[in-house]
N, C-alpha and C positions, 0 to 999 in steps of 0.2 A: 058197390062198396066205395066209401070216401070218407077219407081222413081227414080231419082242417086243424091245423094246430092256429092256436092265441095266445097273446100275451107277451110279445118279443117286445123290444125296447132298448133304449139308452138307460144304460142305470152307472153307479158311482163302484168303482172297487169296495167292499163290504155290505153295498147293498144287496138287496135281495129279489126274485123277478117270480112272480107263479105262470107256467105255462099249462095251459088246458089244451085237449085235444078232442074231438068232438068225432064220434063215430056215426055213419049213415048209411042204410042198407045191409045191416047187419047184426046183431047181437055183441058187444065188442066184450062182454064179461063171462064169451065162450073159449074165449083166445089168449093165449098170451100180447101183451103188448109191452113196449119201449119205448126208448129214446134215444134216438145216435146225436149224433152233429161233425159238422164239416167247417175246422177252421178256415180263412183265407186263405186260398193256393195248398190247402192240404187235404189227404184223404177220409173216408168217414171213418169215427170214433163212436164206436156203440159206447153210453153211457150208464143207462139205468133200465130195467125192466120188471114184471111184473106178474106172477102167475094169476090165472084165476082165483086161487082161494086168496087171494092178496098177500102171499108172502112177496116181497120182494129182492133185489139185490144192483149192487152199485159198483162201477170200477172204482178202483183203489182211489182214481184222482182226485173224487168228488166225492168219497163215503166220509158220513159225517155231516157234508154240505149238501147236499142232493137228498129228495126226498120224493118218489115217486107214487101213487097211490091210484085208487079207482073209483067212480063212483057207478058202480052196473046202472039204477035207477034212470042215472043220465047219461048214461050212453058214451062215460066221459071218462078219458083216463088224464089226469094232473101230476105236473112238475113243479116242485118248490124246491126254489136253488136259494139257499141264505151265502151270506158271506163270498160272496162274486170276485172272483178276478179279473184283472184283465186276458191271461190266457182261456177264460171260457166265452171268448167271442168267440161266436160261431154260427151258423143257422144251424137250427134245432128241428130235428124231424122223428115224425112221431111213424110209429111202424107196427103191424104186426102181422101174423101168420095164420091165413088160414088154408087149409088140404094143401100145406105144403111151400103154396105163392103166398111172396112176401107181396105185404101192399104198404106205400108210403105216403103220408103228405105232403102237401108243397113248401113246408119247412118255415119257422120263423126267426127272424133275424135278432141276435140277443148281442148288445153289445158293450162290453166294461170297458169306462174310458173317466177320466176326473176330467 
């Protein structure tokens, strides 16, 4: 089982970043999957998540600007973040669960800065 997220970057306050997450060894559109992340010197922040049938849901911080989706085909579940802050630095790590055990990626680094 291996998670790879992509797409972190330097981006501008208002710009926008898509992060993809890549599942291997698994069927990942059997599972719920997410998105937390971990400011600098802070704890994790579960974000956005995604059931199988693809409904999804967003903490309050980011609904509206977050948009998380799946593609079973590809084995891929994606993040589209519009309108960026600087408070959404953070590495971004994609997650989900299956019989119970969480499994994580090695996170990508997303950073708002002018």
């Amino acid at each position: 089982v291996q998670l790879v997220e992509t797409g972190g970057g330097l981006v501008q306050p208002g710009g926008s970043l898509r992060l993809s997450c890549a599942a291997s060894g698994f069927t990942f559109g059997d599972y719920v999957a997410g998105w937390a992340r971990q400011e600098p010197g802070k704890g994790f922040e579960w974000v956005c998540g995604v059931y199988m049938n693809s409904s999804a849901y967003c903490a309050d911080s980011v609904e509206g600007r977050f948009t998380i989706s799946r593609d079973n085909a590809k084995n891929t579940v994606y993040f589209e973040m519009d309108n960026l802050k600087p408070e959404d630095t953070a590495v971004y790590y994609c997650n989900t669960v299956r019989y119970g055990v969480n499994y994580w990626g090695k996170g990508t680094l997303v950073t708002v800065s002018s």
